[in-house]
VMD Tcl script that builds the backbone (N, CA, C; Angstrom):
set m [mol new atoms 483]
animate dup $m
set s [atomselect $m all]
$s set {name element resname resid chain x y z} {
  {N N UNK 1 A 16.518 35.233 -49.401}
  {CA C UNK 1 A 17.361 34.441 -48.516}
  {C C UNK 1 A 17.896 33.203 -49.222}
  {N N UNK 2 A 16.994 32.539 -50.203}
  {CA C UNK 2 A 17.586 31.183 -50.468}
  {C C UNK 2 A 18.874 31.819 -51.716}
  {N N UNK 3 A 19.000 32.841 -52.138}
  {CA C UNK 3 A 19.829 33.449 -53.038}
  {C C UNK 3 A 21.218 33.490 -52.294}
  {N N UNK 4 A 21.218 33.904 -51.044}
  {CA C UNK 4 A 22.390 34.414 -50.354}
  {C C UNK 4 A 22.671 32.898 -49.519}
  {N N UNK 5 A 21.934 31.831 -49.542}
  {CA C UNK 5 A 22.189 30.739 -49.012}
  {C C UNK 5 A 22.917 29.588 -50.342}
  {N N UNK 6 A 22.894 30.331 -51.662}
  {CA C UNK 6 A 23.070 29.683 -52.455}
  {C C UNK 6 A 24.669 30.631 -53.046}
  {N N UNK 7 A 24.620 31.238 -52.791}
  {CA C UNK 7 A 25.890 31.763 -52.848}
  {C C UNK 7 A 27.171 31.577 -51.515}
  {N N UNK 8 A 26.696 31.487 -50.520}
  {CA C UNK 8 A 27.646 31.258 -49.328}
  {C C UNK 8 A 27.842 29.555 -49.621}
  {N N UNK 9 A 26.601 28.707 -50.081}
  {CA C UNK 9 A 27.509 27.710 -50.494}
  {C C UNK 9 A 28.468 26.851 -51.705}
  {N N UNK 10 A 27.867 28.311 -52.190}
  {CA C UNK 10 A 29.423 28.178 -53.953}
  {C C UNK 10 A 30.786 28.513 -53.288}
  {N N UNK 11 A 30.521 29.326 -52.375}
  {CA C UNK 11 A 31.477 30.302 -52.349}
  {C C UNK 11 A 32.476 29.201 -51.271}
  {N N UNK 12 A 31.699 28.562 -50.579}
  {CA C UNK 12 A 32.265 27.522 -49.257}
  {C C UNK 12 A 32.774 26.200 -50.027}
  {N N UNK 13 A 32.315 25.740 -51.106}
  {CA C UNK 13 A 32.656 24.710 -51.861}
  {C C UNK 13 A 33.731 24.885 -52.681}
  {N N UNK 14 A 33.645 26.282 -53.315}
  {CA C UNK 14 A 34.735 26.353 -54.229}
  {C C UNK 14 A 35.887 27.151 -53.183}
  {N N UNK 15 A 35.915 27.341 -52.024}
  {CA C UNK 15 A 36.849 27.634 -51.605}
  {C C UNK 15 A 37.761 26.175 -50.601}
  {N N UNK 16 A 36.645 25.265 -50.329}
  {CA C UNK 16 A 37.043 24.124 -50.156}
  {C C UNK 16 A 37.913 23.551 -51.198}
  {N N UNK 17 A 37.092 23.726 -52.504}
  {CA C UNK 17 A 37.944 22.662 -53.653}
  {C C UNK 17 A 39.748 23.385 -53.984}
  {N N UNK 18 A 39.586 25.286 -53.845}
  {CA C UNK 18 A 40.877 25.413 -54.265}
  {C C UNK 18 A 42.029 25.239 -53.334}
  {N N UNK 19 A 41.576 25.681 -52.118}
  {CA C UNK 19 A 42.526 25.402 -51.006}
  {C C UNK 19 A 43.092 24.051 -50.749}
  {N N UNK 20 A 41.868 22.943 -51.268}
  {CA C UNK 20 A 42.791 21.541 -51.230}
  {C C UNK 20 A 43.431 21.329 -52.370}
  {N N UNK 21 A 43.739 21.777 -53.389}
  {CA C UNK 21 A 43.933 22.074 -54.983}
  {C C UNK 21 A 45.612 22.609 -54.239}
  {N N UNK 22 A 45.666 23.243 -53.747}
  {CA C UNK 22 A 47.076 23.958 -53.129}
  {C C UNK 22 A 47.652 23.362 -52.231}
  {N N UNK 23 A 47.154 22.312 -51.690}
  {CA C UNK 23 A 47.614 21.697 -50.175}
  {C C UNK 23 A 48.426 20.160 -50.917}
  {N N UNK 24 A 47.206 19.604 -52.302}
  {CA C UNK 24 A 47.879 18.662 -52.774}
  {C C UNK 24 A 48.938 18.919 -53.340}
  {N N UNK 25 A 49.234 20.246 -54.350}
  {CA C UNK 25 A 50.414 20.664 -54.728}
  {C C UNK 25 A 51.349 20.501 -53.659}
  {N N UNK 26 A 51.258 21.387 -53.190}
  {CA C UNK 26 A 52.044 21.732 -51.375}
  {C C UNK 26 A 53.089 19.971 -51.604}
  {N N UNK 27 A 51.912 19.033 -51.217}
  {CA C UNK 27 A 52.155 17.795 -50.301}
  {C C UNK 27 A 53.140 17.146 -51.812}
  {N N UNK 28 A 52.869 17.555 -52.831}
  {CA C UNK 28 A 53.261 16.871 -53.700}
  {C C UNK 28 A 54.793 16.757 -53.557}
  {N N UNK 29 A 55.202 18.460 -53.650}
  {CA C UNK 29 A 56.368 18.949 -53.406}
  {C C UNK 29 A 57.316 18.566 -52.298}
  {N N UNK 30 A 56.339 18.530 -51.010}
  {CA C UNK 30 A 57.561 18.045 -50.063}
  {C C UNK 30 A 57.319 16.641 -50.184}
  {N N UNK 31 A 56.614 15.383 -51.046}
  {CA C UNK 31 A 56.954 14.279 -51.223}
  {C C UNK 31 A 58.019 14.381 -51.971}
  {N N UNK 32 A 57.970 15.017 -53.440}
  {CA C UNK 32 A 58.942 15.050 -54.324}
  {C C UNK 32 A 60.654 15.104 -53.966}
  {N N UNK 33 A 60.542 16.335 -53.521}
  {CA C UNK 33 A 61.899 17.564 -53.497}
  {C C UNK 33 A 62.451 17.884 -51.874}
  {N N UNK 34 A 61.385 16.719 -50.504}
  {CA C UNK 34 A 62.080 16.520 -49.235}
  {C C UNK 34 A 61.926 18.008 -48.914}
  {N N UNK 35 A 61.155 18.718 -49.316}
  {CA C UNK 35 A 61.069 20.327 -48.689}
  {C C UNK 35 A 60.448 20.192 -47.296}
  {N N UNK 36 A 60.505 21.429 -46.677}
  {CA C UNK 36 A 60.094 21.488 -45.158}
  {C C UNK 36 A 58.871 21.230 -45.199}
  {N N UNK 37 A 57.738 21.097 -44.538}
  {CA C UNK 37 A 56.494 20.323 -44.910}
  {C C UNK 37 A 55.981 21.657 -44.346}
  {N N UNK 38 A 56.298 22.508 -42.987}
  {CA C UNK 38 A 55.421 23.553 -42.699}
  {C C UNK 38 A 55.296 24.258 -44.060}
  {N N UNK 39 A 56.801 24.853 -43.942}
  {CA C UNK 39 A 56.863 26.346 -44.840}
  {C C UNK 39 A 56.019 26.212 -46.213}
  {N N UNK 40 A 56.202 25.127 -46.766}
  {CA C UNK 40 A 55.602 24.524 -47.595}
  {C C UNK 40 A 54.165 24.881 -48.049}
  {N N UNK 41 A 53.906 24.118 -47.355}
  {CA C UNK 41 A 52.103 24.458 -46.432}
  {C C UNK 41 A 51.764 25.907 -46.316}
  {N N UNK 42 A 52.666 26.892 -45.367}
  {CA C UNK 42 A 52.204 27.879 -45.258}
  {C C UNK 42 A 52.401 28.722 -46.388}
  {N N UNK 43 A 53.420 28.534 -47.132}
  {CA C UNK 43 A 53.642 29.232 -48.524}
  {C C UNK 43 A 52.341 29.359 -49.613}
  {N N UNK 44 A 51.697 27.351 -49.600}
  {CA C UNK 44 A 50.758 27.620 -51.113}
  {C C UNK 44 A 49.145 27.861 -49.913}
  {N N UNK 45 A 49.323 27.829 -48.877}
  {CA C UNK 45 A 47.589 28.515 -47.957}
  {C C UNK 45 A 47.885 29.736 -48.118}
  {N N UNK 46 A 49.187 30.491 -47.873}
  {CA C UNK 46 A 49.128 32.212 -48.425}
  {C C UNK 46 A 48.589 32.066 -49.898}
  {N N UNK 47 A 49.161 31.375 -50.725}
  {CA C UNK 47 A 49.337 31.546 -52.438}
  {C C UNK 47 A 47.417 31.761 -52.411}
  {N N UNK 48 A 46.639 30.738 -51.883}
  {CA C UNK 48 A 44.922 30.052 -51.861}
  {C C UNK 48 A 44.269 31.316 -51.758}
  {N N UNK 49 A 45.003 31.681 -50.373}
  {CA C UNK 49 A 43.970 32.936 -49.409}
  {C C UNK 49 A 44.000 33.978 -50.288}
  {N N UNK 50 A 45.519 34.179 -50.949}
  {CA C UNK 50 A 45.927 35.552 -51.466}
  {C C UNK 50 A 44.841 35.636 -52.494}
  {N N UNK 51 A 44.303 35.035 -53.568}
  {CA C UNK 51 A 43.100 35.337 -54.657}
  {C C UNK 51 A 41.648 35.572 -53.708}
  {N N UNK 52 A 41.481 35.184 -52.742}
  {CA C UNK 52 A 40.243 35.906 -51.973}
  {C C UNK 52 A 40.387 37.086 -51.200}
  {N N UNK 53 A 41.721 37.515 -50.718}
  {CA C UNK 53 A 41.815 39.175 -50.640}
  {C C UNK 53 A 42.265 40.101 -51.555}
  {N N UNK 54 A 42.417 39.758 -52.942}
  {CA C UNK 54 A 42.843 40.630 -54.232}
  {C C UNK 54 A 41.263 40.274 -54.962}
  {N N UNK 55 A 40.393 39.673 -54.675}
  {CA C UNK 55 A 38.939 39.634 -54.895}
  {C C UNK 55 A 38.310 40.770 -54.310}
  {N N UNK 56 A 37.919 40.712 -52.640}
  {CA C UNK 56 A 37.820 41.122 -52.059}
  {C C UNK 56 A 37.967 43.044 -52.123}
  {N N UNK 57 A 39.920 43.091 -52.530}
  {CA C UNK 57 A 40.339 44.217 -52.354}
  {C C UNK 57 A 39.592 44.921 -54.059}
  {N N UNK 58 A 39.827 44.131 -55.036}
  {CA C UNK 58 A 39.054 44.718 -56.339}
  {C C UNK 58 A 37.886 44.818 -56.315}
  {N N UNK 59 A 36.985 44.433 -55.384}
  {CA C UNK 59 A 35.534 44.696 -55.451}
  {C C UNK 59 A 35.318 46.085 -54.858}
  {N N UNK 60 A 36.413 46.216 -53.715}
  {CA C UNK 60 A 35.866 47.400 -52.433}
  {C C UNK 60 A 36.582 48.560 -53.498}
  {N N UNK 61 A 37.662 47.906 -53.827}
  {CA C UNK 61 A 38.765 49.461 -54.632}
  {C C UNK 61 A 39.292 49.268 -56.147}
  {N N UNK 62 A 38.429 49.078 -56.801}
  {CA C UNK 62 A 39.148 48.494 -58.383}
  {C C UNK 62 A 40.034 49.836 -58.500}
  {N N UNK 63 A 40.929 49.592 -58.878}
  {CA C UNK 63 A 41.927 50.410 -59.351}
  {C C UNK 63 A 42.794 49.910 -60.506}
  {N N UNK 64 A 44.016 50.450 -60.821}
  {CA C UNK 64 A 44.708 49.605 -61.636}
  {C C UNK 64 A 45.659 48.538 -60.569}
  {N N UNK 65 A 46.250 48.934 -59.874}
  {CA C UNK 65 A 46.671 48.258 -58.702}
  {C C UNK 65 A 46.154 46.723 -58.557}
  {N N UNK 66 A 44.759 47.181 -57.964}
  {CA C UNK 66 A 43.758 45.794 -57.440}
  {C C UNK 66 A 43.423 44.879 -58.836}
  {N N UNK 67 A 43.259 45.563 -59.634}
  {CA C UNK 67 A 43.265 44.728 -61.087}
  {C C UNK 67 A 44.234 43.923 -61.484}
  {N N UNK 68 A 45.471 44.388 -61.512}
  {CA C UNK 68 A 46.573 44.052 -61.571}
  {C C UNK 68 A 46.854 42.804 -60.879}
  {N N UNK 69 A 46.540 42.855 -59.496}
  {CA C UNK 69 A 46.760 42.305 -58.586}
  {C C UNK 69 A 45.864 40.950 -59.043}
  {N N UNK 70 A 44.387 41.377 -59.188}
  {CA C UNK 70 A 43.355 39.967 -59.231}
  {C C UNK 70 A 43.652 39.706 -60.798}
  {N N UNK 71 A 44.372 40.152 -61.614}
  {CA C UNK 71 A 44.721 39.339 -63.055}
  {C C UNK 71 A 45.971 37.927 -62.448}
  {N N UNK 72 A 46.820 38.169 -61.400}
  {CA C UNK 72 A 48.155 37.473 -61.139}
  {C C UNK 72 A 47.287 36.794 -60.282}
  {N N UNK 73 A 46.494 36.769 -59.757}
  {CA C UNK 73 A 45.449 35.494 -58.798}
  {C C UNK 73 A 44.718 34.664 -59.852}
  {N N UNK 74 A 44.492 35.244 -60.583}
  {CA C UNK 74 A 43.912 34.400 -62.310}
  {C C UNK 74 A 44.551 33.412 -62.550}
  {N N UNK 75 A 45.717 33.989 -63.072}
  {CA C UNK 75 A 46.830 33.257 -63.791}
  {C C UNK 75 A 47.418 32.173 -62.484}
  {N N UNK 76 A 47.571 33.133 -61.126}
  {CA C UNK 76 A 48.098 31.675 -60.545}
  {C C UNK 76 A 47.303 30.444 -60.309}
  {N N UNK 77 A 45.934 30.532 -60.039}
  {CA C UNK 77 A 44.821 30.105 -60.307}
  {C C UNK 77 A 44.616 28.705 -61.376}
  {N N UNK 78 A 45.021 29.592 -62.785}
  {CA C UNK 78 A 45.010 28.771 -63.814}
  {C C UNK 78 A 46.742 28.008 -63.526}
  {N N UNK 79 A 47.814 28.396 -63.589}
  {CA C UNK 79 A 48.661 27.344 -63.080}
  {C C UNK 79 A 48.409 26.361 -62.202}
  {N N UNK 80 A 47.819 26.851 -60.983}
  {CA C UNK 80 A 48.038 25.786 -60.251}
  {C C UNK 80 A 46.612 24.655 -60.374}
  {N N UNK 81 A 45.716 24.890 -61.258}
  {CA C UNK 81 A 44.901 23.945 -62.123}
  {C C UNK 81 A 45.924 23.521 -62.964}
  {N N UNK 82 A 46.586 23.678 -63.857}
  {CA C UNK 82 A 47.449 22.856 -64.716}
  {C C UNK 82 A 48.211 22.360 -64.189}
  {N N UNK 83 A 49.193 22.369 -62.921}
  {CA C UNK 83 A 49.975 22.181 -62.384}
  {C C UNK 83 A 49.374 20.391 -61.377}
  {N N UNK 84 A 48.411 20.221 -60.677}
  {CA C UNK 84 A 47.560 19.711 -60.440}
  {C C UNK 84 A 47.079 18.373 -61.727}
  {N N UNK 85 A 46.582 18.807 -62.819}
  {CA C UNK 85 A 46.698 17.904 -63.624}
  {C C UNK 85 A 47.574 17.581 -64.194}
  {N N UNK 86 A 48.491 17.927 -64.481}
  {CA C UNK 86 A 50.089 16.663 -65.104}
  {C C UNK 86 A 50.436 15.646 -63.865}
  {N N UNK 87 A 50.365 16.818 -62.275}
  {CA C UNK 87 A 50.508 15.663 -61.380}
  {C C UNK 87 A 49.623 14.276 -61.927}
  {N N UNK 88 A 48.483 14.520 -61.739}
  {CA C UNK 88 A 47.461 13.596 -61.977}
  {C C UNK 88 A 47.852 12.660 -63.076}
  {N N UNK 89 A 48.282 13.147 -64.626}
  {CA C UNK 89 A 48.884 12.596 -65.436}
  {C C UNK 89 A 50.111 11.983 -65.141}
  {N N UNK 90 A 50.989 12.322 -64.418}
  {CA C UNK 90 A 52.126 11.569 -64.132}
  {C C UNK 90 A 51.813 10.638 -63.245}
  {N N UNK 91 A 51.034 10.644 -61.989}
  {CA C UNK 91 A 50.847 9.205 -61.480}
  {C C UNK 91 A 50.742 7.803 -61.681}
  {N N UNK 92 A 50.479 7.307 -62.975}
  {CA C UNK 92 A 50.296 6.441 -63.253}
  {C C UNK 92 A 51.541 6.096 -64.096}
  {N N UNK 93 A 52.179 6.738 -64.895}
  {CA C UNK 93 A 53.488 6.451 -65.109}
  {C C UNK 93 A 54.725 6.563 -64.638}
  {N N UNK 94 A 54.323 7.125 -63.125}
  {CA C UNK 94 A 55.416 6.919 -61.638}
  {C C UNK 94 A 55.326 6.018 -61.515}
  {N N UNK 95 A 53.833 5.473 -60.727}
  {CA C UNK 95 A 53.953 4.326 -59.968}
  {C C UNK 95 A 54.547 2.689 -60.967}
  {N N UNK 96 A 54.229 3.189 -62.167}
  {CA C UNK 96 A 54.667 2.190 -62.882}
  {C C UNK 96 A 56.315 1.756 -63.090}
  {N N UNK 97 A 56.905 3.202 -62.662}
  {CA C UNK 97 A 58.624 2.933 -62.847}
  {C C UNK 97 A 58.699 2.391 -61.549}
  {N N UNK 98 A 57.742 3.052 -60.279}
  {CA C UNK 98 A 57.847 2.475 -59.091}
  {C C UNK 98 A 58.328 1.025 -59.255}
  {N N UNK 99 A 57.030 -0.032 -59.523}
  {CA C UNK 99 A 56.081 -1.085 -59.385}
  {C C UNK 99 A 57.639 -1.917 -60.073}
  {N N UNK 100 A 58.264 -1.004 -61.102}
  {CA C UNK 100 A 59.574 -2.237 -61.671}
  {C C UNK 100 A 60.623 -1.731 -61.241}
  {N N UNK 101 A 60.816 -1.353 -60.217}
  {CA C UNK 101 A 61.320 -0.844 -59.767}
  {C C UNK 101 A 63.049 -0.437 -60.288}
  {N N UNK 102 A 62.722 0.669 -60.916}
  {CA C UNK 102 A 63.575 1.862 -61.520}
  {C C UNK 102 A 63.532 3.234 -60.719}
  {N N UNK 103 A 64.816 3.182 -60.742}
  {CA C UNK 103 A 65.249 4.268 -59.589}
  {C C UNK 103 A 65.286 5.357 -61.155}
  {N N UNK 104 A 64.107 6.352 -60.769}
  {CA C UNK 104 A 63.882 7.409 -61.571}
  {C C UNK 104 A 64.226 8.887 -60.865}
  {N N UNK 105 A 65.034 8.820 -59.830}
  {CA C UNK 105 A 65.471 9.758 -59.565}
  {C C UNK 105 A 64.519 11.002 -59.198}
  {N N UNK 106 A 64.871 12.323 -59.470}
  {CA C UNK 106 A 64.249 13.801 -59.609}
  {C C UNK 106 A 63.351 13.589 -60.974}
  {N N UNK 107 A 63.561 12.445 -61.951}
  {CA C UNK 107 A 63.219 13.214 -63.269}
  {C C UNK 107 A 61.394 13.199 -63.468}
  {N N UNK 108 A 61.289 12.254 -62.601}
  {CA C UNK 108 A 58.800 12.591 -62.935}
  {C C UNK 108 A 59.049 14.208 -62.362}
  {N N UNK 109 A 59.110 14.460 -61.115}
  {CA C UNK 109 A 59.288 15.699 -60.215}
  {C C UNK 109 A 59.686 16.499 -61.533}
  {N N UNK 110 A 60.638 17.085 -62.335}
  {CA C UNK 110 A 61.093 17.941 -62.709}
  {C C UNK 110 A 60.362 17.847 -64.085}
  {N N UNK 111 A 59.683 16.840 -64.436}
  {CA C UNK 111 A 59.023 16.274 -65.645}
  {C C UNK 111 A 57.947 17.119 -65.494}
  {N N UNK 112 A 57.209 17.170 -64.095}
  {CA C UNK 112 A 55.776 17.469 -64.013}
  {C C UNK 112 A 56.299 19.220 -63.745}
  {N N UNK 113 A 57.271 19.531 -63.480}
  {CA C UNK 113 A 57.337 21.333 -63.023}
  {C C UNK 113 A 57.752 21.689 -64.579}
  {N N UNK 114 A 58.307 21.102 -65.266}
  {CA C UNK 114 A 58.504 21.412 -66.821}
  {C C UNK 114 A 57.069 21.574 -67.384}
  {N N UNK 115 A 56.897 20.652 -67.515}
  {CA C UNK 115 A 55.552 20.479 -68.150}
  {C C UNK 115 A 54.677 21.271 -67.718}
  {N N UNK 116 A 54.482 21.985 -66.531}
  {CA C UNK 116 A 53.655 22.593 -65.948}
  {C C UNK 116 A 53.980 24.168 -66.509}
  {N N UNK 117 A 55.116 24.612 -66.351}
  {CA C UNK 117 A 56.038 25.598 -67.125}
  {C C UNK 117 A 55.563 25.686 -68.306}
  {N N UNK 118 A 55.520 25.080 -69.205}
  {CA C UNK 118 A 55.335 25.184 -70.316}
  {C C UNK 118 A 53.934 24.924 -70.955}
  {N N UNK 119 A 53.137 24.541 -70.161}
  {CA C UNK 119 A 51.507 24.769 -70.413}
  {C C UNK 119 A 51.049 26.026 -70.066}
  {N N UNK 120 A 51.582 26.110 -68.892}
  {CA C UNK 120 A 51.079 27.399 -68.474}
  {C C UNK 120 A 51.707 28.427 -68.751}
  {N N UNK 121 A 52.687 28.509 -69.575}
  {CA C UNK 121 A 53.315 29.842 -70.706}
  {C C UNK 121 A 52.370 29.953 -71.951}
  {N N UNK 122 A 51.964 28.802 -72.207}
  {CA C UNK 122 A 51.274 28.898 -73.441}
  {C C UNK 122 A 49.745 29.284 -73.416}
  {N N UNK 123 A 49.142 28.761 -72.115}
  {CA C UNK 123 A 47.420 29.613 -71.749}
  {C C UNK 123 A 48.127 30.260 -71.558}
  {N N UNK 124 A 48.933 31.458 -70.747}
  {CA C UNK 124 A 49.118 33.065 -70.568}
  {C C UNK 124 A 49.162 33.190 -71.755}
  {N N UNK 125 A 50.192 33.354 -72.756}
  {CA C UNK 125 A 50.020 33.715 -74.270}
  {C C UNK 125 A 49.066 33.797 -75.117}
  {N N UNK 126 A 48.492 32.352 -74.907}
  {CA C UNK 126 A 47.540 31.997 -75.461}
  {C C UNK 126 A 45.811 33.147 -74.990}
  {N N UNK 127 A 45.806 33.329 -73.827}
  {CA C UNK 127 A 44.721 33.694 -72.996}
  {C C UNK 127 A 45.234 35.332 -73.330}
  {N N UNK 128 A 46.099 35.785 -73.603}
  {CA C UNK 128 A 46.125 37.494 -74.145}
  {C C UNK 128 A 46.416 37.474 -75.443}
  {N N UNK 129 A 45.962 36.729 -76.016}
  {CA C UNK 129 A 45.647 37.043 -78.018}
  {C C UNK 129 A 44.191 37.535 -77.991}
  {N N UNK 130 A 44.082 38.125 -79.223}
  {CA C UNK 130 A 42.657 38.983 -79.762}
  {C C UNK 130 A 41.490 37.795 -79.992}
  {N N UNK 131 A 40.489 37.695 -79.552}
  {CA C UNK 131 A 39.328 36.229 -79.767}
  {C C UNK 131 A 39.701 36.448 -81.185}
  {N N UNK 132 A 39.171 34.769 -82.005}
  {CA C UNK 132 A 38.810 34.742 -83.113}
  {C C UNK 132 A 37.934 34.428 -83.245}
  {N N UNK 133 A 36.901 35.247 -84.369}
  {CA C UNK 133 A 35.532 35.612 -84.359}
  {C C UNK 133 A 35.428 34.670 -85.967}
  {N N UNK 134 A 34.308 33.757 -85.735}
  {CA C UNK 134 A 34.026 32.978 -86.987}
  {C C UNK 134 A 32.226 33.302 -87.205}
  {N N UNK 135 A 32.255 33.501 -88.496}
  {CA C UNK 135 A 31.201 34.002 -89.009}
  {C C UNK 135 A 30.586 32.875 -89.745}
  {N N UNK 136 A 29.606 32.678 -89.489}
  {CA C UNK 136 A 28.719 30.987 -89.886}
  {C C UNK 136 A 27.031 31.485 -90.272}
  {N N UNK 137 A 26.883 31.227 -91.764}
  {CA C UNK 137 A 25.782 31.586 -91.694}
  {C C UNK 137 A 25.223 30.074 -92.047}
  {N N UNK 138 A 23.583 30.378 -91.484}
  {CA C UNK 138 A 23.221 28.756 -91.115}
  {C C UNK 138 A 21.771 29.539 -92.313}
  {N N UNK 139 A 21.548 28.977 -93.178}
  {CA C UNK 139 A 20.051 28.811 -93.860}
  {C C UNK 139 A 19.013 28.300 -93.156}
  {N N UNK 140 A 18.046 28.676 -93.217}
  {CA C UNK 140 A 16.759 28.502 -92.486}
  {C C UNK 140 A 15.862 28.768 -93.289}
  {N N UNK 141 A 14.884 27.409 -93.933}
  {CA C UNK 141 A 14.054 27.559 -94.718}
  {C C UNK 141 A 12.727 28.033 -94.063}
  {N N UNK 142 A 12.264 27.947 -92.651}
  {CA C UNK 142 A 11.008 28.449 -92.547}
  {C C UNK 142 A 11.085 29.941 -91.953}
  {N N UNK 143 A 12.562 30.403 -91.732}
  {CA C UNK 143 A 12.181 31.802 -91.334}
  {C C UNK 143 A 11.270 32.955 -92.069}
  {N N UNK 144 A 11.209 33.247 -91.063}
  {CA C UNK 144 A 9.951 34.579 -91.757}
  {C C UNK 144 A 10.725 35.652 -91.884}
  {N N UNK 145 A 10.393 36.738 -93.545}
  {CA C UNK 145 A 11.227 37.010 -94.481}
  {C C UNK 145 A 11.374 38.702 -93.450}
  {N N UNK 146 A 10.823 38.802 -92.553}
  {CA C UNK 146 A 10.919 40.206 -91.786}
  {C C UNK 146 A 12.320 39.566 -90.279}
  {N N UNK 147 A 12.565 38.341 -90.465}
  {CA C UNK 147 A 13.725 38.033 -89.542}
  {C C UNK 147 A 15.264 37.471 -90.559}
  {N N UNK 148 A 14.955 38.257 -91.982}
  {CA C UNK 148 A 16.025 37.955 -93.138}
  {C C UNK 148 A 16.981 38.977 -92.727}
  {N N UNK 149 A 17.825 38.422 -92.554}
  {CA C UNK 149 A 19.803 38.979 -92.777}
  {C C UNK 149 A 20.016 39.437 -91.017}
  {N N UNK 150 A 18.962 39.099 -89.813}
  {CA C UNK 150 A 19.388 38.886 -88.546}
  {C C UNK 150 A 20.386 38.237 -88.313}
  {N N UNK 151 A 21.502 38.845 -87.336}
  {CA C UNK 151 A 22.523 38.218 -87.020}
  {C C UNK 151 A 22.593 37.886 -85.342}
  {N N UNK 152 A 22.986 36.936 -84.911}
  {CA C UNK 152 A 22.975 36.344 -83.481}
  {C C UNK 152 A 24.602 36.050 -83.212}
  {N N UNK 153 A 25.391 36.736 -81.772}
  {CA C UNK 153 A 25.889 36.494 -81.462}
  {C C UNK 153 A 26.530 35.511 -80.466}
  {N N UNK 154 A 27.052 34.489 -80.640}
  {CA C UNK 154 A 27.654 33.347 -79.406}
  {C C UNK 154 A 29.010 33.826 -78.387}
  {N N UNK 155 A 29.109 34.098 -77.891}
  {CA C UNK 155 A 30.224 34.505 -77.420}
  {C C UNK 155 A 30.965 33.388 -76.077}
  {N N UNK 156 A 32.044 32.945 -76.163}
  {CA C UNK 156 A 32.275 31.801 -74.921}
  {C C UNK 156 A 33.187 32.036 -74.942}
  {N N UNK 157 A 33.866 31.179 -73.406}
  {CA C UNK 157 A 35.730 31.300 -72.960}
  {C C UNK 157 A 35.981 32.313 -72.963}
  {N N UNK 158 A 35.134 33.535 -72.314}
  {CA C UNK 158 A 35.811 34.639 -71.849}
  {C C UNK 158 A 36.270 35.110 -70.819}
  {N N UNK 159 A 37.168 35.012 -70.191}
  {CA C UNK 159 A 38.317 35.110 -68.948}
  {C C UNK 159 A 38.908 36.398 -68.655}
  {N N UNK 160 A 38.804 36.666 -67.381}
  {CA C UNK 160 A 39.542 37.976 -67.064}
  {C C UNK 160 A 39.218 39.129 -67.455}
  {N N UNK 161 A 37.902 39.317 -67.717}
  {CA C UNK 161 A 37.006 40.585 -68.398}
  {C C UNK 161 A 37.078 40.541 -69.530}
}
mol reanalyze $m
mol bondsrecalc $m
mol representation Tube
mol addrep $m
């Protein structure tokens, strides 16, 4: 029981953290760009929900389909984490054109969807290249000569199977 109590509350936290992860985007946008504030809203809570029923649907039916499907919940996933931090990065050099007040127009807004564009072209690219495997041998003077020419693998940052 404390296993399944410890999973319903990963699962309740991290669905808390992404859904507000999408709502700040959301809010960002209709601050930015004067968009409708519902459609808005209801657009990136579909975008949230949609990676917990392409979860869901790949667990009950992996197929190529459902795979397919939960690789593009990945990736939107990882955008809208990058997307999220440039906001974050641009705040402080908004409020600063704010504060002297310089009429900066569309250009932070189109600054931060560029930038966001172009990070997140480069993890997709980046995230379907072949790992690079570095081979490090470390000397060890007290090993014992029956654990000579053992090799140990590290393996990390592996995403998307």
């Amino acid at each position: 029981m404390n296993s399944l109590v410890k999973l319903l509350s990963f699962i309740t936290v991290f669905s808390v953290i992404y859904c507000s992860m999408h709502l700040a985007v959301a809010q960002w946008l209709i601050m930015h760009f004067h968009l409708p504030a519902g459609r808005v809203r209801l657009i990136f809570t579909a975008a949230a929900l949609s990676f917990f029923a392409c979860a869901w649907l790949v667990h009950g039916y992996s197929n190529p389909l459902t795979r397919f499907l939960i690789t593009g919940a990945y990736i939107w996933m990882g955008v809208i984490f990058i997307w999220l931090s440039v906001i974050a990065a641009s705040l402080v050099p908004e409020l600063l054109v704010r504060l002297w007040r310089l009429d900066s127009g569309p250009w932070f807004a189109w600054g931060v969807i560029i930038a966001t564009a172009v990070l997140s072209g480069y993890a997709i690219i980046a995230g379907y290249h072949t790992p690079r495997v570095h081979n490090v041998e470390i000397p060890v003077e007290s090993l014992p000569r029956a654990l000579d020419g053992v090799r140990i693998a590290q393996i990390s940052d592996v995403h998307l199977s």
